[in-house]
N, C-alpha and C positions, 0 to 999 in steps of 0.2 A: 561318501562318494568322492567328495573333492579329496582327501585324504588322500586316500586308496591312487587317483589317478596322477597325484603329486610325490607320491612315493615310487608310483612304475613311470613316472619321466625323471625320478631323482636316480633311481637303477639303471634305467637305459643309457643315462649320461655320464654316470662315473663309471658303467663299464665302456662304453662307447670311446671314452677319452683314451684309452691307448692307440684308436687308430689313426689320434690327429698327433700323434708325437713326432717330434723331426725324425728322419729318416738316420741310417747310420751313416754317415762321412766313409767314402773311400781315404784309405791313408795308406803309408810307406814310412815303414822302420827300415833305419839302417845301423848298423853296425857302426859304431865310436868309431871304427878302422876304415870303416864305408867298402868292406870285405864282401859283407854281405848285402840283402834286402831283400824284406819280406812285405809283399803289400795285399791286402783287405781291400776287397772292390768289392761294393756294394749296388746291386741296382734297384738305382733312387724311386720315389715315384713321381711318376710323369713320364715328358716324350723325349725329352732331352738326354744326351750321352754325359755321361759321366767323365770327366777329364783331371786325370791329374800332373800336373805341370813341374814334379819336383823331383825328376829321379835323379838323384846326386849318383848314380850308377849304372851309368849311360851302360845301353843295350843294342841291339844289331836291327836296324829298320824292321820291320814285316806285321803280318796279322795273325794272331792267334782265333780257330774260329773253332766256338763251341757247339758240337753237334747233338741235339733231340735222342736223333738214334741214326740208323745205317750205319754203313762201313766206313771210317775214316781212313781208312788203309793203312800206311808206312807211317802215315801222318804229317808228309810233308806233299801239297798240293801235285795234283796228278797221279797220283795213286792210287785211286778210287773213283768212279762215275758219280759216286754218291754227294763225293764233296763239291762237285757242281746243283746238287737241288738245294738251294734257296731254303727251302719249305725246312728242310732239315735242319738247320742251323736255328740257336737260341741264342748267341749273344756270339758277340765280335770282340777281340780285345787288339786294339790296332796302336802300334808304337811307331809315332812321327816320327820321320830324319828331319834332325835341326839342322840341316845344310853341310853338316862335315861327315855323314855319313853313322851319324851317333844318334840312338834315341833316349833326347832325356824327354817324354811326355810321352802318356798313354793317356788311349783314350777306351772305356768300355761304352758298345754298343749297343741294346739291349732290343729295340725297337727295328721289325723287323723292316716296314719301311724305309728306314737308314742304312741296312746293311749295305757295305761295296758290290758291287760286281763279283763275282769268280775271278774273273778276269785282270779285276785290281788287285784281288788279293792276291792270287797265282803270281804273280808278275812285279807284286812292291816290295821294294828292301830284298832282303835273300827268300822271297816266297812267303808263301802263305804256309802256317801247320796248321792242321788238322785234329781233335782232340773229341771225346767223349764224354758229355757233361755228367755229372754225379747226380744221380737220383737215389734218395734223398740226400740233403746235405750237399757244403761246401764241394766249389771242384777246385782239386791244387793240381798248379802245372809248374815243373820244377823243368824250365828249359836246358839247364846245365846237368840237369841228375846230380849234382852234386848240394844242394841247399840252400847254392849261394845266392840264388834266385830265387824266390818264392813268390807265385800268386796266385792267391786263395776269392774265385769269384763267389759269391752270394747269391743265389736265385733265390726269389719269391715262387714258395709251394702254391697248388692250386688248392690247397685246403683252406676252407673259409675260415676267417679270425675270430676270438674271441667276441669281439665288438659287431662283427655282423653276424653273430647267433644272441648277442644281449640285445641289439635292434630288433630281431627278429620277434623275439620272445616278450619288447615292451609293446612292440605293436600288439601283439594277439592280446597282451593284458589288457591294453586300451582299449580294443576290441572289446574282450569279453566284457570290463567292465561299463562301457555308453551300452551294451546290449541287456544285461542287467538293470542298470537304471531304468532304461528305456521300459523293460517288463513290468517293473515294478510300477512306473509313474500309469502305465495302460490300468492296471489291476487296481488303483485305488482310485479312478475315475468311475 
């Protein structure tokens, strides 16, 4: 019996252990010529925004805002009703003005209590765009159409992981087996 219940917590825990591994780093390639840049924004876990502090390829102030679903319209703010519901919107990706009119810092937002305003985003740097997030998989937004820009956001699917179906499965083992013992130890009484 000990066995048995030291084998299904020795399962639950080396499957379990993929859910504790560090999360992926957002990061930013750039081009040897700094021509290009292509960045991987990940969102973390936890409540905190995501920032990365290094674009050697300064951008045009505003908020890119990733929508659920509805209508994004043109895709630059006011074009749609839609893009004022809050609700619809799944992550934010907002580029600081470092004071000269340049943004070297992004920041991704992912938590919906954090989101701007409409109003902020409508209204900061050259506006707010508007965009339709990729279900399933990555969503790339190529602000230039031409490649020189590239950013590839990461959402977490709502399908359960690996690790909370080996949780799930070591509990019912530890289950079944204290309820088996239990049978057994009643029956030779």
């Amino acid at each position: 019996m000990k066995h048995a219940l030291s084998l299904a917590a020795l399962l639950m825990l080396s499957f379990s252990s993929v859910s504790f591994a560090d999360p992926f780093l957002t990061n930013c390639i750039h081009a040897p010529d700094y021509t290009t840049i292509d960045c991987h924004l990940y969102e973390e876990i936890g409540a905190y925004p995501v920032t990365y502090t290094d674009l050697d390829h300064p951008g045009t102030p505003g908020y890119l805002v990733l929508m659920d679903s509805g209508d994004p319209g043109d895709g630059w703010a006011g074009s749609s009703p839609d893009q004022q519901n809050l609700s619809l919107w799944s992550d934010v990706l907002w580029f600081q003005d470092n004071g000269n009119g340049y943004s070297t810092e992004l920041t991704l937002i992912f938590q919906p209590s954090q989101f701007p305003s409409y109003a902020t985003v409508a209204n900061y740097g050259d506006g707010g765009y508007f965009i339709l997030e990729t279900h399933p998989g990555p969503t790339v937004w190529d602000p230039n159409d031409n490649g020189s820009r590239l950013f590839t956001i990461y959402s977490p699917e709502t399908v359960p992981e690996p690790s909370g179906y080996a949780f799930l499965l070591g509990g019912f083992l530890g289950l079944g087996a204290v309820i088996r013992w239990r049978r057994r130890e009643s029956q030779s009484v």
